[in-house]
Backbone as CSV, one residue per row, in Angstrom:
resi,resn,N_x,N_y,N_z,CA_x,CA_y,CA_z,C_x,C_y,C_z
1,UNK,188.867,95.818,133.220,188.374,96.909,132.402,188.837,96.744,130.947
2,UNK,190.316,96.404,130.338,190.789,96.621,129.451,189.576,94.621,128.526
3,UNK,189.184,94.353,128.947,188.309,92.886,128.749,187.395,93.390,128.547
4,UNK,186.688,94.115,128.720,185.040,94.474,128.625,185.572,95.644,127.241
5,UNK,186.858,96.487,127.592,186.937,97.457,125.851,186.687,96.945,125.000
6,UNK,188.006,95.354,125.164,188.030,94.608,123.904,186.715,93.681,123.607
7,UNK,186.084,93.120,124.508,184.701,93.043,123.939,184.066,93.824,123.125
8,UNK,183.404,95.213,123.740,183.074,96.270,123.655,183.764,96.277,121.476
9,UNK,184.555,96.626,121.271,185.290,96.808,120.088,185.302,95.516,119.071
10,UNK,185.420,94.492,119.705,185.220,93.221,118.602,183.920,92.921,118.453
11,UNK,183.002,93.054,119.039,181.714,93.271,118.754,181.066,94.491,117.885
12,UNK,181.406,95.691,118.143,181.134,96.821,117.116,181.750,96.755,115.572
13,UNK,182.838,95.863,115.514,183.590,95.620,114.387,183.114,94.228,113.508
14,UNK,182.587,93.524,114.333,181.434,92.353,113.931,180.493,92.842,113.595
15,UNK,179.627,94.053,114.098,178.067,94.603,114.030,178.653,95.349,112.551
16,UNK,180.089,96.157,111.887,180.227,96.770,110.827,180.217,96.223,109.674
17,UNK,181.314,95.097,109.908,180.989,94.244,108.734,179.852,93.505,108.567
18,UNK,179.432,93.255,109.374,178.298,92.515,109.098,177.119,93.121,107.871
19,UNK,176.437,92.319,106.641,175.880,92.697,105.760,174.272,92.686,105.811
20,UNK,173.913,92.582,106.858,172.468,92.279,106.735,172.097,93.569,107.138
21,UNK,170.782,93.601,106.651,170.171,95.130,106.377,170.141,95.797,107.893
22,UNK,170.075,97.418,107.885,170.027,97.651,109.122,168.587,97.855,109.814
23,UNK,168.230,98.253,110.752,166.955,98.606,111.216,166.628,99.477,110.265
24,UNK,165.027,99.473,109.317,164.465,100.838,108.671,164.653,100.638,107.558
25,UNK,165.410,99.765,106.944,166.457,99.484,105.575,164.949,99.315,104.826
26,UNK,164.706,99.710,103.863,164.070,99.476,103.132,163.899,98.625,101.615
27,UNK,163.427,97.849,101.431,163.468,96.198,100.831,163.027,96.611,99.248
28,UNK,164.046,96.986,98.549,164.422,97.363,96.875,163.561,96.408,96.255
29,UNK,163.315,95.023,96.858,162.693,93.908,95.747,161.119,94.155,95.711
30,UNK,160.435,94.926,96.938,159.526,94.655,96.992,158.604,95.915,95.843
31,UNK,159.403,96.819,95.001,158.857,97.735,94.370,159.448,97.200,92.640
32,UNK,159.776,96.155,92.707,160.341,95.914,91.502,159.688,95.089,90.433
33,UNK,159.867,94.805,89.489,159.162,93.913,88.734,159.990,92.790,88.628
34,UNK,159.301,91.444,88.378,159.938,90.080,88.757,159.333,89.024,87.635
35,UNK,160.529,88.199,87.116,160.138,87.147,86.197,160.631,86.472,86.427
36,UNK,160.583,84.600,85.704,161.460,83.839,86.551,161.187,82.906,84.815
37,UNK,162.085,81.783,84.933,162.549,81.165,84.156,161.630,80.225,83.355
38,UNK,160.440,80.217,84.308,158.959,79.472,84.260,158.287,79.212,85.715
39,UNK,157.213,78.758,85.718,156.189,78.461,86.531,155.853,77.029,86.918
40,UNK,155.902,76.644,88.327,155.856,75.013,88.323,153.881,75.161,88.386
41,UNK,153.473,75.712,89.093,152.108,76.017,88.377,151.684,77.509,89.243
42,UNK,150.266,77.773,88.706,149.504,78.666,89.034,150.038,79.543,90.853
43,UNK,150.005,78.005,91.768,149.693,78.838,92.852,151.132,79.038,93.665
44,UNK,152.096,78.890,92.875,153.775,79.456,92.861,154.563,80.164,92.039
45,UNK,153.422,81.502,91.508,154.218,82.459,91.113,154.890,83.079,90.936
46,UNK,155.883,83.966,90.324,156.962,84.835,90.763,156.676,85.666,91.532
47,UNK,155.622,86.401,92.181,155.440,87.207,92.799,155.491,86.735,94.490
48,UNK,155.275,85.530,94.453,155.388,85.046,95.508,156.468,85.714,96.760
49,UNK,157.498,85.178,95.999,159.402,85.931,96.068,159.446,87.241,96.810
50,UNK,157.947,87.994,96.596,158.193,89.718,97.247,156.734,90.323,97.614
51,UNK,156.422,89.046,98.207,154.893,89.896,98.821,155.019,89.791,99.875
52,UNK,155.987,89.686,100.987,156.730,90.393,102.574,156.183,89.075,102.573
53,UNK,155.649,88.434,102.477,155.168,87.327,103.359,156.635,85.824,103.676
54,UNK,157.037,86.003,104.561,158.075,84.762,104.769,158.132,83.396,105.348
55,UNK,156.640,83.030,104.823,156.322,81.554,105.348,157.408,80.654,104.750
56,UNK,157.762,79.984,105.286,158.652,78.969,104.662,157.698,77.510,104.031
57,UNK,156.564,77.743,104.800,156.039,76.464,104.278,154.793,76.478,102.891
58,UNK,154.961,75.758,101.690,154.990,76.421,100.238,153.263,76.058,100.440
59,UNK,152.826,75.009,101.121,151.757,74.769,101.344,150.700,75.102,102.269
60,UNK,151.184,76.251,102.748,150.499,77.019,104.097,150.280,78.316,102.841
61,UNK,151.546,78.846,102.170,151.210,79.857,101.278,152.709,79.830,100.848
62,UNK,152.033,79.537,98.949,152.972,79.276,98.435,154.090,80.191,97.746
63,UNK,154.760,79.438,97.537,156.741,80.131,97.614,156.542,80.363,95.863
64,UNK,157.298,80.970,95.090,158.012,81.595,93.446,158.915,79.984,93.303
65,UNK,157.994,79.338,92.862,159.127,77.818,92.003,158.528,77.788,90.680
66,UNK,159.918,77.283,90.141,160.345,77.526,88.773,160.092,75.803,88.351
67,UNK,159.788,75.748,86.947,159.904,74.137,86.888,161.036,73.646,87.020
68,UNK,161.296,72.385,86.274,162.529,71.846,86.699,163.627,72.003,85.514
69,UNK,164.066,73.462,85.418,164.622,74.228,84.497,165.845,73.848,84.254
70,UNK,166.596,74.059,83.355,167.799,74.302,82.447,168.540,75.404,82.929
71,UNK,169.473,75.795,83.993,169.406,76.864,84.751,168.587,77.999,84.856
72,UNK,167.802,76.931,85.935,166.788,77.905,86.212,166.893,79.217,86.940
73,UNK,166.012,80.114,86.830,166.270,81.670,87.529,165.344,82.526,87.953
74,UNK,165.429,83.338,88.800,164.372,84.197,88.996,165.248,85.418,89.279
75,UNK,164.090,86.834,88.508,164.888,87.965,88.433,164.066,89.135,89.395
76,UNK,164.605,89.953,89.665,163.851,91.433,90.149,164.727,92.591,89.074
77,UNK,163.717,93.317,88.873,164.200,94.505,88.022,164.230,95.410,89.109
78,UNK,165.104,96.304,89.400,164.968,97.078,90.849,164.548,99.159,89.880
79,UNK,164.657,98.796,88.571,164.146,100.614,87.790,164.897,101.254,87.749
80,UNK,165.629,100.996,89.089,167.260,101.779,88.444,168.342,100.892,88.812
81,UNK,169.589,101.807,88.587,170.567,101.163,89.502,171.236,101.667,90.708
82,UNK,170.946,100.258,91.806,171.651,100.508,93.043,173.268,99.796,93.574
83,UNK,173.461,100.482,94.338,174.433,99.708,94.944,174.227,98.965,95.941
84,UNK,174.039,97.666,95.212,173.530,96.065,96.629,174.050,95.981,97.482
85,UNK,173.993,96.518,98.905,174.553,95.894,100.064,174.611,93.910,100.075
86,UNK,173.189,94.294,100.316,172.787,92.636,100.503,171.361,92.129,99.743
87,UNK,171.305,90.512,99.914,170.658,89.803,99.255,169.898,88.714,100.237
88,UNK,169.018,88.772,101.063,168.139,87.944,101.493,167.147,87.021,100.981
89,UNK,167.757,85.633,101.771,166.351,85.010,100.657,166.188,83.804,102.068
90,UNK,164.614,83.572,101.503,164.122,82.595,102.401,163.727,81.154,101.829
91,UNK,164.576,80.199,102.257,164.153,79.268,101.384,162.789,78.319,101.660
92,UNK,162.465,77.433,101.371,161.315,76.621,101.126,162.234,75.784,102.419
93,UNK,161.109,75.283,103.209,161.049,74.225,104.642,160.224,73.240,104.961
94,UNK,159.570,73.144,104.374,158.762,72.169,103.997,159.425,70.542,103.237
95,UNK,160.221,70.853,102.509,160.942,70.293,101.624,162.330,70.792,100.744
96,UNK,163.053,70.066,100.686,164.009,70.183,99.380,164.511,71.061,99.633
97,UNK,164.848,71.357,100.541,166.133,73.213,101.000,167.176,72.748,100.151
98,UNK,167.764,71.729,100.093,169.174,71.845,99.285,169.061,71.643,97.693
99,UNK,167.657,72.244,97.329,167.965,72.147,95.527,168.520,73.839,95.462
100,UNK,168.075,74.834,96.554,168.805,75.958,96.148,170.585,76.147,96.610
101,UNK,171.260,75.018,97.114,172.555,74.855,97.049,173.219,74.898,95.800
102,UNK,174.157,76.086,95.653,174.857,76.668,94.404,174.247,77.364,93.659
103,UNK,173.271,78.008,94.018,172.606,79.142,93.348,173.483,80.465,93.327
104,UNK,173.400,81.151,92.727,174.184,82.030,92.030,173.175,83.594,92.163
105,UNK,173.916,84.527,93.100,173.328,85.874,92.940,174.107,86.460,91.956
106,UNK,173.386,87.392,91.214,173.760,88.121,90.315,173.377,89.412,89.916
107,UNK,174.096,90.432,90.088,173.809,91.814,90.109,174.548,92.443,89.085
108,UNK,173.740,93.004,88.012,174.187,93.657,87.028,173.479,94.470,86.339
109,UNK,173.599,95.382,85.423,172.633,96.195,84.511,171.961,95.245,83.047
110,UNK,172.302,93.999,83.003,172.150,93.007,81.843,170.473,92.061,82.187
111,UNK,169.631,92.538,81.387,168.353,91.811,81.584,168.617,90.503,81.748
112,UNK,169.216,90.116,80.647,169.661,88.593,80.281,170.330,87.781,81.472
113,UNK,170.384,88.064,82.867,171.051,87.450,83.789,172.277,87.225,83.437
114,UNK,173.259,87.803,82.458,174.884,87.457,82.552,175.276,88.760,83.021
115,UNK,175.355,88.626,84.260,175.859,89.915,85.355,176.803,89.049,86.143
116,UNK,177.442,89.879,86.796,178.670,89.475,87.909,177.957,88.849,88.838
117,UNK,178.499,87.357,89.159,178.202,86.788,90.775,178.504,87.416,91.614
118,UNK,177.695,87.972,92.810,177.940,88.913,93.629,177.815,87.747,95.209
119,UNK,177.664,86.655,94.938,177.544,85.560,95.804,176.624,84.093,95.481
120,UNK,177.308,83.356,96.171,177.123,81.850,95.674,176.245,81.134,97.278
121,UNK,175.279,80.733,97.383,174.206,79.947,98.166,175.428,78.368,98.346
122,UNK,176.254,78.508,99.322,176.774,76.986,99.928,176.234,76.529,101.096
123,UNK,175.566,77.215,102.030,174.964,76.467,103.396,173.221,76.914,103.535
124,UNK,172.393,75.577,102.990,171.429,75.916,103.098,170.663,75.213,104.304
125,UNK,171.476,75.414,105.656,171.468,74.270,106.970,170.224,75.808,107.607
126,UNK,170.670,76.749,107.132,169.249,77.771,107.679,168.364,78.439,106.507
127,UNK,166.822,78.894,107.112,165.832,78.689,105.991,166.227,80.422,105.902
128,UNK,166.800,81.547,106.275,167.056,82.607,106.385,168.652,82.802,105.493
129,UNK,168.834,83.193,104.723,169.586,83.138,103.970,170.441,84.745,103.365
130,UNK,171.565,85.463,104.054,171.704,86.723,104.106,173.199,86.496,102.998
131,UNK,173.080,86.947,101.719,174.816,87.381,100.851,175.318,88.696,100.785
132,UNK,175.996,88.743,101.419,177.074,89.830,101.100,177.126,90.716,100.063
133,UNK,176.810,91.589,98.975,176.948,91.973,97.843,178.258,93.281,97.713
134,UNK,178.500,93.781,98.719,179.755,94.715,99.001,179.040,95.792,97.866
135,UNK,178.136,96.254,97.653,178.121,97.455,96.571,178.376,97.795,95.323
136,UNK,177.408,96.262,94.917,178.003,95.637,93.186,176.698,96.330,92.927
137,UNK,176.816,97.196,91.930,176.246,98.370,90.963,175.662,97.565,89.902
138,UNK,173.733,97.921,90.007,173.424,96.994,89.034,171.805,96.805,89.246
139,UNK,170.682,96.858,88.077,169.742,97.367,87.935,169.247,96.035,88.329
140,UNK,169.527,95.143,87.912,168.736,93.396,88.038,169.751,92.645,88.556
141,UNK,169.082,92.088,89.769,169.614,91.142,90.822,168.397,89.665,90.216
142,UNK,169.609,88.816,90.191,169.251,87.701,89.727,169.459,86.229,90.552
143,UNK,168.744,85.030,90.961,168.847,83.897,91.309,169.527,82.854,90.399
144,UNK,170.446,82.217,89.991,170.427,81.363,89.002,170.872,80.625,89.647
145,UNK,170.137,79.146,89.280,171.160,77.880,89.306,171.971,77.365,88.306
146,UNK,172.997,77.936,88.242,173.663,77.172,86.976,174.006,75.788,87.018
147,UNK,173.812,75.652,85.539,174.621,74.306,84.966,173.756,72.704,85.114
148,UNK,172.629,73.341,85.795,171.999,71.551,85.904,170.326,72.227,85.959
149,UNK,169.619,70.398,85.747,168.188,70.980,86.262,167.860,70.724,87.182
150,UNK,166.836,71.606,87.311,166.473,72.431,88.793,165.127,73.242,89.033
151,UNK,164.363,72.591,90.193,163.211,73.447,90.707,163.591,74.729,91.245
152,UNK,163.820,75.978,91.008,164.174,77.044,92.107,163.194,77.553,92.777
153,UNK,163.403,77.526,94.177,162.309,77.714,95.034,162.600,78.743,96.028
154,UNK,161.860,79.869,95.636,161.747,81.212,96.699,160.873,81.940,97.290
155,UNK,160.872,81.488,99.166,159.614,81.945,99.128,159.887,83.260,99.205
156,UNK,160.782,84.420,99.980,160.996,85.341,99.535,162.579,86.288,99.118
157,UNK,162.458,87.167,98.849,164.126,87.866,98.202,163.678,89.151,98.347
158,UNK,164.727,89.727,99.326,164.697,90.958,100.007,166.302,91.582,99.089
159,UNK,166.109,92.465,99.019,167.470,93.309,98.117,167.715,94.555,98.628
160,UNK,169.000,94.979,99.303,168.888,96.082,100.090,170.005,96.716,99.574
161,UNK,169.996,98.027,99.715,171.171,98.930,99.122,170.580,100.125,99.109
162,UNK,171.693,101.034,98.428,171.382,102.401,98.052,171.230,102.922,96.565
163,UNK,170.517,103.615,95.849,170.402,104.439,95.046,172.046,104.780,94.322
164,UNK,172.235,104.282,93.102,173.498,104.514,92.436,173.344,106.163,91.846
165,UNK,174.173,107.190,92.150,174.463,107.839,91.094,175.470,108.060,90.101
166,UNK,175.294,107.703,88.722,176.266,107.781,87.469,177.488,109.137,88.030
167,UNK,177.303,110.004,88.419,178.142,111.100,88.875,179.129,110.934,90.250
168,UNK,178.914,109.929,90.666,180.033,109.038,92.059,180.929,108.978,91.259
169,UNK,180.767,108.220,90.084,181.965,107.456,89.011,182.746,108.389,88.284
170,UNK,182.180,110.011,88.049,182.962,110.807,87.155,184.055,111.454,87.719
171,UNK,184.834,111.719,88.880,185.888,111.568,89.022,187.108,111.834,88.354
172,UNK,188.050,112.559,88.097,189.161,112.698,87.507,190.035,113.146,87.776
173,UNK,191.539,111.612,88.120,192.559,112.014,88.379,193.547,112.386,87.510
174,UNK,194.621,113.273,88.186,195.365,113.599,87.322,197.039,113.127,87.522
């Protein structure tokens, strides 16, 4: 009996931390507006990134790639600011999964993509891709690859969280 509790409990404590959206969660990227660093052409838009569709394969229906940029990036404006649980992204399977290795999430109120890394892309061994964001406060969630060039390729980016209010923060201790 006391084997099946501790199951029972290390499993519910795995299911808490755990960051991926819950059942019902509703997907912040898909109401947002989206730009990206450039266009490798016409039929791999930025919009690609948030039209629910999660084909992995760019040539069945194609994925948001960027040319072969100068840290390249792709952004979502989410209208306000939330607090990011998490950051889903689906990469391209077809080809080249590891050009989005060391990509850089970024969640901040700064158009310009210099916002806080809220998580870094190191295992791109699955095309399902879930970061952690712990409740980094911040209007534009951003893709970047820093520091080299780079195709960035997304077929989609799911952004989940809650609604920030400025009045959580006003607070005063004494």
């Amino acid at each position: 009996m006391k084997c099946i509790v501790v199951l029972l409990a290390c499993a519910a404590v795995g299911w808490a931390q755990s960051c991926g959206p819950q059942p019902g969660a509703q997907n912040l990227a898909r109401s947002g507006g989206v730009k990206q660093s450039s266009t490798y052409s016409p039929q791999f838009s930025v919009d690609k990134a948030v039209d629910g569709i999660k084909d992995t394969n760019t040539f069945a229906h194609g994925c948001a790639i960027t040319g072969n940029d100068k840290d390249a990036w792709w952004q979502v404006d989410l209208r306000n600011s939330y607090k990011v649980a998490s950051v889903v992204i689906v990469n391209r399977g077809d080809c080249c999964a590891d050009r989005l290795k060391g990509a850089e999430i970024r969640v901040g109120d700064s158009a310009d993509n210099d916002n806080p890394v809220c998580a870094t892309v190191t295992d791109v061994s699955q095309l399902t891709i879930t970061l952690c964001c712990k409740g980094m406060v911040g209007r534009y969630v951003s893709v970047v690859i820093p520091g080299r060039n780079e195709y960035l390729q997304l077929c989609e980016v799911e952004v989940y969280g809650e609604e920030y209010k400025a009045e959580e923060q006003k607070s005063l201790c004494w």
